[in-house]
N, C-alpha and C positions, 0 to 999 in steps of 0.2 A: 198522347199524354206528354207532358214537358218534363224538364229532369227534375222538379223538384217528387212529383209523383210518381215517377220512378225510382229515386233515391227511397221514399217513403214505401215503397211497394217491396223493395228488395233488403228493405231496411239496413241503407248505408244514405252516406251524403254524399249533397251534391257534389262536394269535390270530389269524392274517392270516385263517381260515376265520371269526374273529367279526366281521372290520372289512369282511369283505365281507358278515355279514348286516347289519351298520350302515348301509353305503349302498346295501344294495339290489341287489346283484348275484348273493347268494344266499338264497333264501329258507330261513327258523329253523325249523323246524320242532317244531310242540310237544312238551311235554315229557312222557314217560310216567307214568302212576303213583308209579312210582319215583324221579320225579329229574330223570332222565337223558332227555336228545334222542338219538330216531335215527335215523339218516340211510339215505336210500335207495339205491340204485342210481342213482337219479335224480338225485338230488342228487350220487354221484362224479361221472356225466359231464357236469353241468356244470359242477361246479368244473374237471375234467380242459379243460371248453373256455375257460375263463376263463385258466388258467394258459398255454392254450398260444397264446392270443391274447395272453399280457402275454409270453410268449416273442418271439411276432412284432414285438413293439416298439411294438404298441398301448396308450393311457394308460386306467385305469381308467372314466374318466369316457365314451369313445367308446365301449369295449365293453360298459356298461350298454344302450346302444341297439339292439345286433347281435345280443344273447347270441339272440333271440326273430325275429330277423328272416330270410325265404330267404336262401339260401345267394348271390344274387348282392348281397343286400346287404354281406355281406363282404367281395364281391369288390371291390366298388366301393370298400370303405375299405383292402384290403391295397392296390387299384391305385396310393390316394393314397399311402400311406406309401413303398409302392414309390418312386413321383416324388422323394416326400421325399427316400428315403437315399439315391437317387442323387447329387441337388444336394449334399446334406451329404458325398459321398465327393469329390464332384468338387473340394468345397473343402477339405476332408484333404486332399485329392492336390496341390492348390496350395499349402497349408501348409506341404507335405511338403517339396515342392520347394525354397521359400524356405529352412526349416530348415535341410538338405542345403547349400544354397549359403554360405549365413551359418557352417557349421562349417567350410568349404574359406575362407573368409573373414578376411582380417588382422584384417577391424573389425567379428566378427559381430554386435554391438548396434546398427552402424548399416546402414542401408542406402545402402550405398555401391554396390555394380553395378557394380565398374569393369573387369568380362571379365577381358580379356587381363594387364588388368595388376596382377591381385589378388596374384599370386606377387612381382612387382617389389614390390608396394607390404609387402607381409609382409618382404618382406628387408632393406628400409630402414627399414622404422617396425619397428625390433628393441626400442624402448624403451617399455615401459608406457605410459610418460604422452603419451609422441608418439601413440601408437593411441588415447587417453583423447581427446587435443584433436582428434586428426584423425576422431573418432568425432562428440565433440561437437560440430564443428562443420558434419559433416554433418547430423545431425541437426535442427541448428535452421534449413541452408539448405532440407533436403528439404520441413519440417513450415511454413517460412516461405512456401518459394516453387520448385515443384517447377522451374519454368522458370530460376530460381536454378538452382539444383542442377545441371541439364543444365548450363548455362554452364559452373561452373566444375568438374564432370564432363569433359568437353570441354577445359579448361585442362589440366586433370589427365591426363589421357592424351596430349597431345601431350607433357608433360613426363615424363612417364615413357616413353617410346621416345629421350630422351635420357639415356645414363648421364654424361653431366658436371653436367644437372642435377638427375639423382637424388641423386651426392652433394654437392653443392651442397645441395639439401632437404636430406640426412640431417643434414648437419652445423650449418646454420644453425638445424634445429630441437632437434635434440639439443644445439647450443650454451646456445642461448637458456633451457631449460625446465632448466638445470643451474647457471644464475644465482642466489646465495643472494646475503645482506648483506654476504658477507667476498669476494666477488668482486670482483679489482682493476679500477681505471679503465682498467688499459689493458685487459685482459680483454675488458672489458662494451664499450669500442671493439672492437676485432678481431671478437667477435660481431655488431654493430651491420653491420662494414662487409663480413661473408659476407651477413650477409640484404641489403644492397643491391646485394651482387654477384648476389645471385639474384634481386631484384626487377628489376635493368638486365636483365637474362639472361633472364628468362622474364615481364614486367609481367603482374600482375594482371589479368583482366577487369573493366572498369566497373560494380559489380552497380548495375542499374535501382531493384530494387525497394526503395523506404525503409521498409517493416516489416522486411526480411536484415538490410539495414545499419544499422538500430537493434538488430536482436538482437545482428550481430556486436559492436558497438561496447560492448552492457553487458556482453556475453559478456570481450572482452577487458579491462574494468576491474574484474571479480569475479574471474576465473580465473587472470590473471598475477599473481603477487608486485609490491608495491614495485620491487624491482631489476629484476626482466623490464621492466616496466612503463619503468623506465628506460634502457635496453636499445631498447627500442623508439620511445622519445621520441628516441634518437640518430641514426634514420633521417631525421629532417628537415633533420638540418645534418653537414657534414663533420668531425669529429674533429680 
């Protein structure tokens, strides 16, 4: 048979039947008088084994050394892939999972984990940009300092099993992130003195680690406005 009926028998083409005489995994066979190479019987069933060894998910370069070798040498290399795709499914499956949780999730870009109270937290963070900040600043606690994170993970769930300081949060942050340049002075007071109704009402935890609190600290002079920014300078003194 010629290569196109072999290509067509082992259901590949004719190139892929020439890039395997290239490296060695099928042998070319001369050409006849006329031209034309033809191919044996011999040669379909090892292409037929080749292909169904790149079916099993073996790479080219492993099955150059099997094609010739007993039948337990195979086995010894399907055992290992076997191993392989197990590990590899095992970690799909935990991918899976995360994925799954992160779409039931207020803040699925961050890895926030906060159980119980992911539904509270999607009902009050209703505002784009409240999910933006409260995303991003998980993420720079989680990636600073996971022991960070638990802390004020832990903050965060005591305050959310209280609904006076859930809207207490809704509104101090929704207040604040609503602050433009034509926001009046009394305004930007009344906002100032909800968030220190909510800092008297629920105090922050002391974060430890000085890599958190250097990221919070450039985190809050790049991502707040001017006015927020002013807004929040009012927390040091009474109005």
């Amino acid at each position: 048979m010629r290569i196109g009926e072999l290509a067509e028998l082992a259901g590949v083409t004719s190139r892929t039947v020439r890039h395997y005489h290239q490296i060695g995994l099928l042998p070319e066979p001369e050409r006849r008088i006329n031209g034309y190479r033809e191919y044996s019987v011999l040669d379909a069933t090892r292409l037929l084994r080749i292909r169904h060894l790149v079916g099993l998910g073996l790479g080219l370069d492993r099955i150059r050394g099997l094609l010739d070798l007993p039948g337990t040498g195979i086995e010894d290399e399907l055992a290992g892939l076997e191993e392989a795709l197990r590990d590899q499914i095992a970690t799909l499956t935990r991918q899976l999972e995360i994925v799954r949780a992160a779409r039931t999730s207020p803040l699925p870009e961050a890895p926030a984990s906060y159980g119980e109270l992911d539904e509270l937290a999607r009902n009050f963070l209703t505002d784009a940009a409240a999910r933006r900040l409260e995303a991003d600043l998980t993420l720079l606690m989680s990636a600073g300092d996971p022991a960070t994170h638990a802390q004020v993970r832990a903050h965060a769930e005591a305050m959310g099993t209280d609904p006076r300081l859930r809207n207490l949060l809704s509104a101090a942050i929704g207040g604040l992130l609503a602050v433009t340049e034509s926001t009046p002075e009394a305004e930007r007071d009344r906002i100032a003195n909800e968030l220190r109704t909510l800092l008297a009402a629920a105090p922050m935890p002391e974060l430890q680690n000085a890599r958190v609190n250097d990221l919070l600290e450039q985190y809050r002079a790049q991502a707040f406005t001017e006015p927020q920014l002013d807004v929040l300078a009012r927390l040091d003194y009474e109005p």
